[in-house]
Backbone as numpy.savetxt, mean C-alpha at the origin, in Angstrom:
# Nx Ny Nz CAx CAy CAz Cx Cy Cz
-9.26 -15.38 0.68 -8.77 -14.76 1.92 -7.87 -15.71 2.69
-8.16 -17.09 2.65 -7.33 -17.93 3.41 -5.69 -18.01 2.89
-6.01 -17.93 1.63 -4.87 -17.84 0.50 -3.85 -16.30 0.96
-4.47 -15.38 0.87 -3.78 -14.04 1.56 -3.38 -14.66 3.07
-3.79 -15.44 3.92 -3.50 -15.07 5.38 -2.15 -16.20 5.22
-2.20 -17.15 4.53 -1.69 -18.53 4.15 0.12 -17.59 4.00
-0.21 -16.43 3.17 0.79 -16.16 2.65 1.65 -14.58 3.45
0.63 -14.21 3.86 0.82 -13.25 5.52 1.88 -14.19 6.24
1.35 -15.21 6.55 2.11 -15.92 7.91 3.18 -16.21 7.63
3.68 -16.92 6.32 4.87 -17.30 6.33 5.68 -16.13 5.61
5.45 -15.12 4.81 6.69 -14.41 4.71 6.75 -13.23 5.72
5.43 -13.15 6.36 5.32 -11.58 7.69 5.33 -10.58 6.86
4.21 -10.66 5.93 4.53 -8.94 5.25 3.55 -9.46 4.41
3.33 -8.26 3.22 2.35 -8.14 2.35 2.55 -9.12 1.00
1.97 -9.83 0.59 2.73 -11.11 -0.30 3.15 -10.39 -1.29
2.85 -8.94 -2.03 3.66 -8.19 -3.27 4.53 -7.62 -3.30
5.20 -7.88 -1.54 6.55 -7.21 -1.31 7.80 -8.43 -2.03
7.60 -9.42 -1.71 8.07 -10.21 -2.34 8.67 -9.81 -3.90
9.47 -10.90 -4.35 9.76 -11.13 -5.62 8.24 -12.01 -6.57
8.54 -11.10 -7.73 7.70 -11.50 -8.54 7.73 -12.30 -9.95
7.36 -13.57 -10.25 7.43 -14.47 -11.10 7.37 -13.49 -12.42
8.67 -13.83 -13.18 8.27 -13.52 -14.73 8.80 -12.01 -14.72
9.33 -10.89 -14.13 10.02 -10.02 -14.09 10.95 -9.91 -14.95
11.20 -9.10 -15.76 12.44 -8.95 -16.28 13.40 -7.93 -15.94
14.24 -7.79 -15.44 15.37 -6.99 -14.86 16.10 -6.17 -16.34
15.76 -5.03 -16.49 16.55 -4.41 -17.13 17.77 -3.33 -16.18
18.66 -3.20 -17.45 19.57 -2.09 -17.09 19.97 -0.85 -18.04
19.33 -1.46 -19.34 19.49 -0.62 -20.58 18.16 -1.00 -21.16
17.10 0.32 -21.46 15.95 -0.08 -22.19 16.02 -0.17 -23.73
17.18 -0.05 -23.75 17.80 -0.27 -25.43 17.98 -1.65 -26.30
17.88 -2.09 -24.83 18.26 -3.64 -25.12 16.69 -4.67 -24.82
15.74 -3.77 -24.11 14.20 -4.36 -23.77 13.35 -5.35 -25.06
13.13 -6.26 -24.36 12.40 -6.86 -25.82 10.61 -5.90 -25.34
10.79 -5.89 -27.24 9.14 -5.29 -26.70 8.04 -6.25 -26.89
8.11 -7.42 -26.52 7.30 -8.66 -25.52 7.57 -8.81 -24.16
8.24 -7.73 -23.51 8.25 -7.76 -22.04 7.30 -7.00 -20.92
6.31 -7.65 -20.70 5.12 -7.09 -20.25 5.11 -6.82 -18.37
6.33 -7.35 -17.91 6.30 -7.39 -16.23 8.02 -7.04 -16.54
8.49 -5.23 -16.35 9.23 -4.91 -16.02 10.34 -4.68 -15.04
11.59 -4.37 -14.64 12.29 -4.16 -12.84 13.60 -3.13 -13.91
13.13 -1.99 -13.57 14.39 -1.01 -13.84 15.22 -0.72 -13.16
16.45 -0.94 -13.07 17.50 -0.64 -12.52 17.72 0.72 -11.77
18.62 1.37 -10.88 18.87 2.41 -10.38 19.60 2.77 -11.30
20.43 2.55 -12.35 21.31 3.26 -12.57 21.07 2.79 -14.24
19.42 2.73 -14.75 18.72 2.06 -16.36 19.12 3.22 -17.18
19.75 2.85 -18.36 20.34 3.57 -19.53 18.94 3.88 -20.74
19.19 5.17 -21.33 18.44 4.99 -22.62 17.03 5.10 -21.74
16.50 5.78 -20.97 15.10 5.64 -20.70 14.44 6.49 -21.27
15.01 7.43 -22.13 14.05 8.06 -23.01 13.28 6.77 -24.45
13.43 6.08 -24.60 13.11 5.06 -25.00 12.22 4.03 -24.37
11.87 4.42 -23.05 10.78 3.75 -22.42 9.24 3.89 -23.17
9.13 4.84 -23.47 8.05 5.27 -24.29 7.51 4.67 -25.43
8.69 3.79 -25.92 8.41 2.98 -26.99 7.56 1.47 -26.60
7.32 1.26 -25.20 6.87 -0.35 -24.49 5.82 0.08 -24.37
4.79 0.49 -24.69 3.71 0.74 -24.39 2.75 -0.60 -23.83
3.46 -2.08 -24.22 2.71 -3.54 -23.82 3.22 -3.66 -22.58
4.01 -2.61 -21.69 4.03 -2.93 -19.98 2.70 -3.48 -19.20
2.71 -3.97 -18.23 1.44 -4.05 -17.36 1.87 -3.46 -16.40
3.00 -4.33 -15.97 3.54 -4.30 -14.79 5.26 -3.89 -14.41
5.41 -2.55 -13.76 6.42 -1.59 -13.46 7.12 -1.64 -12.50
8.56 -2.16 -11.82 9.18 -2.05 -11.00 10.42 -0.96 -10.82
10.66 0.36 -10.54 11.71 1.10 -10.22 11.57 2.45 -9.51
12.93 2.85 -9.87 12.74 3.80 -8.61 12.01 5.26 -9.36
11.62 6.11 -8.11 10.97 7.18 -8.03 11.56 8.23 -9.02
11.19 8.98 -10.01 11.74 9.26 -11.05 10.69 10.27 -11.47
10.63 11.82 -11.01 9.21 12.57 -11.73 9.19 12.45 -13.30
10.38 12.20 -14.09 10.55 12.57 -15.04 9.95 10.78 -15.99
10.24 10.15 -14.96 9.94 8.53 -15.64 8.21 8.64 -15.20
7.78 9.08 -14.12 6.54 9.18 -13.99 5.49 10.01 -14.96
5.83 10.95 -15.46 5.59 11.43 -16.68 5.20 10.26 -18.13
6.32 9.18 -18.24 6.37 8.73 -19.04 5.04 7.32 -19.09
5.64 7.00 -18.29 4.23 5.78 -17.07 2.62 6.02 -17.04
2.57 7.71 -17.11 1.08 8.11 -17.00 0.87 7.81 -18.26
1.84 7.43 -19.68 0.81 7.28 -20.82 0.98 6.04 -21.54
1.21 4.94 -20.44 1.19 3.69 -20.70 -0.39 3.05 -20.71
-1.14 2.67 -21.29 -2.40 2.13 -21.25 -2.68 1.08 -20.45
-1.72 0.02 -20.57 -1.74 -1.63 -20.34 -1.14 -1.22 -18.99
-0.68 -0.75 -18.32 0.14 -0.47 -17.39 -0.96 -0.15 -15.60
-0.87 -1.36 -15.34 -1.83 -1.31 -13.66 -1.19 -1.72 -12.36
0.10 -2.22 -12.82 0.95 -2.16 -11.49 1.82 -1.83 -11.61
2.16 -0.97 -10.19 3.43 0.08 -10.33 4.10 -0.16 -9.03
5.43 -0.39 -8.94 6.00 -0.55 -7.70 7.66 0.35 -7.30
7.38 1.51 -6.52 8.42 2.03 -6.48 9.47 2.23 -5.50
10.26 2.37 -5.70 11.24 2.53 -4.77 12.20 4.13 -4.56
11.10 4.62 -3.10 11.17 6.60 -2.88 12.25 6.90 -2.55
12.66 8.17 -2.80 14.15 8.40 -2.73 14.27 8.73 -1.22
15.74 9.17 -0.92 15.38 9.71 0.44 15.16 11.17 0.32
15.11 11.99 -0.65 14.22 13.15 -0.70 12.69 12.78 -0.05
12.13 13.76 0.72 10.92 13.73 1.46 9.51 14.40 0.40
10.65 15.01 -0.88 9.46 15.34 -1.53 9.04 14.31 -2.67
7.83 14.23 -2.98 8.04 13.55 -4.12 6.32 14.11 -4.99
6.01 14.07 -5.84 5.06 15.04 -7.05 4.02 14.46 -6.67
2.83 14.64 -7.33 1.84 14.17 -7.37 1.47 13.48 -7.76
0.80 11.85 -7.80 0.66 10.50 -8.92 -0.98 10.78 -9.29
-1.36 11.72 -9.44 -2.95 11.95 -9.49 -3.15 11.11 -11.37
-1.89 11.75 -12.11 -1.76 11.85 -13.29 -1.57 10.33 -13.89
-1.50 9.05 -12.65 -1.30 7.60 -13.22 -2.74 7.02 -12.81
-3.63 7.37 -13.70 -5.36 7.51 -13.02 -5.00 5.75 -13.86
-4.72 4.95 -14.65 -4.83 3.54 -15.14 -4.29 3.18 -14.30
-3.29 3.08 -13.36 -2.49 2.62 -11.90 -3.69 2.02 -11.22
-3.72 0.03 -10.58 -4.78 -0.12 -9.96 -4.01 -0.80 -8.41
-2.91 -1.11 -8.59 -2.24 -1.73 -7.96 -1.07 -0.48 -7.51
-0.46 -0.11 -6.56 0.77 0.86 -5.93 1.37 0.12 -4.90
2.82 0.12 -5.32 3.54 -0.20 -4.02 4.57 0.59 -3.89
5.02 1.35 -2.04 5.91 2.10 -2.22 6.59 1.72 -1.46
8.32 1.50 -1.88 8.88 0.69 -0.68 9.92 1.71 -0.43
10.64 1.77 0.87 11.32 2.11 1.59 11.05 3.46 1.49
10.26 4.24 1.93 9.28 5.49 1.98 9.73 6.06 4.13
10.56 5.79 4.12 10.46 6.22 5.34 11.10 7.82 5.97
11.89 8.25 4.62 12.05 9.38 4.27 10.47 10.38 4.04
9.85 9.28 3.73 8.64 10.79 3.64 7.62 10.96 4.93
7.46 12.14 4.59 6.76 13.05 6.51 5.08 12.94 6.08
5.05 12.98 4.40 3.17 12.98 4.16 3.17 11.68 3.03
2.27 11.52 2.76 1.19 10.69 1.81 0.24 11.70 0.50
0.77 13.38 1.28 -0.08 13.70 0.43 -0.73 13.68 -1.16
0.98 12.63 -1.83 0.99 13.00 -3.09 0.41 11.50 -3.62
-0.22 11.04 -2.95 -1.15 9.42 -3.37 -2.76 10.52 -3.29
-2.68 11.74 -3.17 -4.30 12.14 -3.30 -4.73 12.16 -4.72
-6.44 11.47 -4.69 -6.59 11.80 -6.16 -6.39 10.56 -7.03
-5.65 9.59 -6.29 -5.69 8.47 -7.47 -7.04 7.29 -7.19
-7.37 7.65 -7.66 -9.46 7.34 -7.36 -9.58 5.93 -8.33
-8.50 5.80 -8.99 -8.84 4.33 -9.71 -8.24 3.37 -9.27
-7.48 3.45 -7.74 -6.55 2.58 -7.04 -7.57 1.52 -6.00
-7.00 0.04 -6.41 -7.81 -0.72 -5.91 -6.75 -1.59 -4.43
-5.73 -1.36 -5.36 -4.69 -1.70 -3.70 -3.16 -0.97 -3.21
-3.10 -0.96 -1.90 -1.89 0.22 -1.65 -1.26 -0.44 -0.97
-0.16 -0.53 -1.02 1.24 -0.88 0.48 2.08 0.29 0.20
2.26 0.99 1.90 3.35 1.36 1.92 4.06 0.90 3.08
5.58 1.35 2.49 6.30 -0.05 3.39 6.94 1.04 4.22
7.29 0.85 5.32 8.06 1.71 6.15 8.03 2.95 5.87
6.95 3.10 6.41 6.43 4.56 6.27 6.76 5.37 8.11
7.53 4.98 8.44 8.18 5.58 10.06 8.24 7.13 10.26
7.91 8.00 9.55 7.67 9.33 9.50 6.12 10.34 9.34
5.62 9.26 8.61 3.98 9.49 8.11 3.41 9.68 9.34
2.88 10.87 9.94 1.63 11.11 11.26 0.61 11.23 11.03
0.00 11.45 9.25 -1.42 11.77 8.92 -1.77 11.08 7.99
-3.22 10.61 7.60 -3.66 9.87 6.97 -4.70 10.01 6.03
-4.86 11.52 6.48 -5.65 12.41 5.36 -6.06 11.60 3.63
-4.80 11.69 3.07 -4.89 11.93 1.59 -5.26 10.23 1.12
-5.39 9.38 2.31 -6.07 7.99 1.99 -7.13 8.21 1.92
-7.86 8.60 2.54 -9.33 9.22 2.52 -10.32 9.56 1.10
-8.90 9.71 0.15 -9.50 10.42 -1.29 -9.46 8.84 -2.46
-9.21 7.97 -1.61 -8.90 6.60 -2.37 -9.90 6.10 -2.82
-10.87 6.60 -3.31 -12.26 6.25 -2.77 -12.54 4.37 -3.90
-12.03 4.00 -4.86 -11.86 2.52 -5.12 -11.12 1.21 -4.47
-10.46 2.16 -2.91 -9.32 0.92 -2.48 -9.97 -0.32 -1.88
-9.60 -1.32 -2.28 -9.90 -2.96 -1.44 -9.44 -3.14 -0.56
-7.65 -2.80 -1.35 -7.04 -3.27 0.02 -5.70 -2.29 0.49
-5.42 -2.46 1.89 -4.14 -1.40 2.31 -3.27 -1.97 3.34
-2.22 -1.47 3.04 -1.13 -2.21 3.59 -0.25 -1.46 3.80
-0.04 -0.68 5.21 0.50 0.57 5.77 1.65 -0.11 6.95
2.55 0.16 6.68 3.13 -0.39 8.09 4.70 0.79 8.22
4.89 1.07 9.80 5.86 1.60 9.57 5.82 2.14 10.96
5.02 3.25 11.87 5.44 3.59 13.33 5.49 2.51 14.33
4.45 1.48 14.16 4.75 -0.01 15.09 6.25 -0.16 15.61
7.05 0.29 14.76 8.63 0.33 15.23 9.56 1.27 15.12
8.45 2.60 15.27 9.41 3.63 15.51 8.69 4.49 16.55
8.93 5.78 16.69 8.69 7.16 17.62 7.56 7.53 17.60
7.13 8.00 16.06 6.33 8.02 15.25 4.65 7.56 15.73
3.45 9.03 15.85 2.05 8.19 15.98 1.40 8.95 14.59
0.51 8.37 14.08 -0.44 8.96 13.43 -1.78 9.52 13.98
-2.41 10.39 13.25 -2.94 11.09 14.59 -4.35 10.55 14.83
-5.01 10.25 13.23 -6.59 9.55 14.05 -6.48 8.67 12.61
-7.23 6.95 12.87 -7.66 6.54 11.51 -9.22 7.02 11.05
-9.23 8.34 11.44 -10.29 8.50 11.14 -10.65 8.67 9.07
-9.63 9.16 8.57 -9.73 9.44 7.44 -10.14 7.87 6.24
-9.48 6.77 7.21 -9.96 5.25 6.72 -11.28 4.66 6.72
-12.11 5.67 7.42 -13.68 5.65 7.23 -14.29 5.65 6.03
-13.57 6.46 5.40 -14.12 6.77 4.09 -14.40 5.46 2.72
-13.45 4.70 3.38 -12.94 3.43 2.72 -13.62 2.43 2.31
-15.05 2.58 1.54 -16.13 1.75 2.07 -16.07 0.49 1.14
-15.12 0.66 0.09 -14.67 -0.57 -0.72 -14.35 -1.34 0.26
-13.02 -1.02 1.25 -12.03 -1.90 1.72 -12.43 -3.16 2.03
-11.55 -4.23 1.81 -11.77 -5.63 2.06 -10.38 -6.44 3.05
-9.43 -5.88 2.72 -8.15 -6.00 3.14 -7.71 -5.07 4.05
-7.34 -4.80 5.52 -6.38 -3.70 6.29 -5.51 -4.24 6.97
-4.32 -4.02 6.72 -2.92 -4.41 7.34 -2.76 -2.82 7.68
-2.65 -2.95 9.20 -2.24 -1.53 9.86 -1.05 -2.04 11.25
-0.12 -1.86 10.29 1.31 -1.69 11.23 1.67 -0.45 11.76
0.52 0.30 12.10 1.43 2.31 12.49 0.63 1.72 14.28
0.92 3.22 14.70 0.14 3.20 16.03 -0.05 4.59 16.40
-1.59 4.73 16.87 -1.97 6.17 16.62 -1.48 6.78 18.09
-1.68 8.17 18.12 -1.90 9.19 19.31 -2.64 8.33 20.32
-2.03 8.28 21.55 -2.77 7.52 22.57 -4.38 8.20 23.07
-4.44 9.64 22.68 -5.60 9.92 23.18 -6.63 9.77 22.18
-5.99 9.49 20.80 -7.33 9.12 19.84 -7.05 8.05 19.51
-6.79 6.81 20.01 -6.14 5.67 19.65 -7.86 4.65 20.13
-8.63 4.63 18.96 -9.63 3.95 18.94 -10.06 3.59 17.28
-10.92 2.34 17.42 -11.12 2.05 16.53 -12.13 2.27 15.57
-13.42 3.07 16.14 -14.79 3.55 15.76 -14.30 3.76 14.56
-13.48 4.73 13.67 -13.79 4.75 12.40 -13.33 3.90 11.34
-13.28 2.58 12.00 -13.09 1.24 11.34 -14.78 0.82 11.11
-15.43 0.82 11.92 -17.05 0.30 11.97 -17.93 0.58 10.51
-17.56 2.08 9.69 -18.54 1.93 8.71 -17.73 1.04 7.10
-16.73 0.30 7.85 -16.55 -0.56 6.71 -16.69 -1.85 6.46
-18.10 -1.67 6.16 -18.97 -3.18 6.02 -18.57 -3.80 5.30
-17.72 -3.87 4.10 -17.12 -4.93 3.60 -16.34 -5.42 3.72
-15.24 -5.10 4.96 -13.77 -5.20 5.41 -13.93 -7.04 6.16
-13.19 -7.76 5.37 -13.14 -9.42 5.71 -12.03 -9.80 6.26
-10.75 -8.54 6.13 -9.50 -8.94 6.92 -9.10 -8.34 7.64
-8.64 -8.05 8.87 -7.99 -6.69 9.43 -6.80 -7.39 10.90
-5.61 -6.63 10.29 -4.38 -7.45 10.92 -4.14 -5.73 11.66
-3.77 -5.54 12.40 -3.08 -4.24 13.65 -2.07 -5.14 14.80
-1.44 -3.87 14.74 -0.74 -3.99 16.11 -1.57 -3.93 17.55
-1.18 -4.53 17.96 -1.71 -5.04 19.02 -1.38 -4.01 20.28
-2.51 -2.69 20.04 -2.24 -1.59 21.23 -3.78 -1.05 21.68
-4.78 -1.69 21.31 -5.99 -1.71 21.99 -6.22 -2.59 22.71
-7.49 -2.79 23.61 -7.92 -2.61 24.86 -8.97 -3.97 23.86
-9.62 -4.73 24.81 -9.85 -6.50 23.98 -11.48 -5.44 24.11
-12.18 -5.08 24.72 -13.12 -4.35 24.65 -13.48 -3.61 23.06
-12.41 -3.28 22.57 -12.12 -2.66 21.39 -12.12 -3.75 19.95
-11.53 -4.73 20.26 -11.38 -5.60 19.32 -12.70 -6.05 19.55
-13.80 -6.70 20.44 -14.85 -7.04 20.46 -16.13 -6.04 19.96
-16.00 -4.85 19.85 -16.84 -4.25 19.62 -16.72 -4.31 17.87
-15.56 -4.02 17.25 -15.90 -3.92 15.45 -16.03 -5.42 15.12
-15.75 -6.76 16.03 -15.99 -8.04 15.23 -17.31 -7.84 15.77
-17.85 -7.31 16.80 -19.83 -7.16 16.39 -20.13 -6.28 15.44
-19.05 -5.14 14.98 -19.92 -4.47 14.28 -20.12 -4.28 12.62
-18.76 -5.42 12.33 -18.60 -5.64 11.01 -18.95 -7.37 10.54
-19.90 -7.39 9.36 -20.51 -8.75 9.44 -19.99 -9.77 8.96
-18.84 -8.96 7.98 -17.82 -10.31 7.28 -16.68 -10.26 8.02
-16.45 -10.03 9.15 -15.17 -10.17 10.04 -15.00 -10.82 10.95
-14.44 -11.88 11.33 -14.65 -13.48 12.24 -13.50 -13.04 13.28
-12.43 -12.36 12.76 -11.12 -12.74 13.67 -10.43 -10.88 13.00
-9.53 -10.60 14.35 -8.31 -9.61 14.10 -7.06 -10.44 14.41
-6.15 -10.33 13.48 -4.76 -10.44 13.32 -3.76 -9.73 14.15
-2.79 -10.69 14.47 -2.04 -9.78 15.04 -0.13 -10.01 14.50
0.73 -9.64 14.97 2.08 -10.26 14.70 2.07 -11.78 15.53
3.22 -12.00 15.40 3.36 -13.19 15.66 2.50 -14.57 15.55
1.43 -14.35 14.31 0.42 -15.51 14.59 -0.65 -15.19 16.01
-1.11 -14.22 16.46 -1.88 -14.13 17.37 -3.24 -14.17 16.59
-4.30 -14.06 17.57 -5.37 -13.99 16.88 -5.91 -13.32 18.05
-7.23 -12.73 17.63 -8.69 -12.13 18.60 -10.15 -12.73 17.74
-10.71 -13.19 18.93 -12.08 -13.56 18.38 -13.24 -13.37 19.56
-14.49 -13.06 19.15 -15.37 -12.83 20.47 -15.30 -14.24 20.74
-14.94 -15.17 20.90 -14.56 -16.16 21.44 -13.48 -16.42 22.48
-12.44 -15.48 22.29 -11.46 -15.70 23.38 -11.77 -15.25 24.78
């Protein structure tokens, strides 16, 4: 955990947003060696009907593609997936990438729901990145293996979500990075409390210190809340 916060502070974001060691950048999968196990597909990757042939992927970098997602659900070795959403607001259902343990969705701020992350029940960690449109939080609720989550996106826009109540459900969680900011009249933290295993939790800083003191009593592996800028909260302050 010190190692995660170590790496929070200095880049300000989720450390898998970053660039990743050992990637290989294709542009033609024609040309893929098939010893390339940590993929990055191009926007504009040739020959992807031939993706099908890598079945030794682990790890998936490109853009949103129903037709490449199809192909992805019957990768075996394949547990991290990182995409990049179109600005279409729709996008299918990922129920069907049940080996997916790892999801990242970046520049998602085109989409209005989450609904189509329902159902992936073998997911152990989520970021979505600028999610500035998202008001509901429903279809997290169905995550029921997640550790960790990494939501950020109304903190700097118009944009509220309406209750974290659906993050209750979350009883894995160990990790919460919550960059949104809810409806001011349900803007509390109670359905943070039944997640007794939760050891990290970073928010924007729009509750009341009353609030932050009540879940560091009520959660037993939680010492401190995070904030931007290097802030901290502790029943100590």
């Amino acid at each position: 955990m010190v190692a995660y916060r170590k790496r929070l502070a200095v880049n300000g974001k989720a450390p898998y947003l970053g660039p990743f060691p050992g990637l290989v950048e294709c542009s033609d999968v024609a040309t893929l060696s098939g010893t390339s196990v940590f993929v990055s597909l191009t926007s504009k990757c040739r020959h992807l009907e031939k993706l099908s042939d890598h079945h030794q992927i682990e790890r998936m970098h490109c853009p949103y593609r129903e037709d490449l997602i199809d192909i992805l659900a019957r990768f075996p070795n394949l547990k991290h997936l990182q995409l990049r959403l179109p600005r279409s607001p729709e996008i299918a259902p990922l129920a069907q990438l049940t080996q997916i343990e790892s999801l990242v969705l970046k520049c998602s701020k085109h989409q209005k729901s989450l609904d189509f992350l329902q159902g992936m029940a073998n997911l152990r960690f989520l970021c979505v990145s600028e999610a500035m449109g998202i008001d509901r939080l429903t279809p997290l609720g169905s995550l029921s293996s997640l550790q960790e989550l990494y939501i950020d996106g109304t903190i700097s826009g118009r944009n509220t979500v309406q209750t974290l109540a659906p993050l209750g459900k979350l009883h894995s969680l160990e990790y919460l990075l919550l960059l949104i900011r809810v409806a001011k009249q349900r803007r509390t933290l109670k359905p943070l409390y039944k997640l007794t295993k939760l050891a990290f939790l970073h928010l924007s800083d729009d509750y009341v210190a009353t609030e932050y003191n009540a879940i560091l009593r009520k959660l037993p592996l939680l010492d401190e809340i995070c904030f931007n800028g290097g802030k901290r909260h502790t029943l100590n302050n």
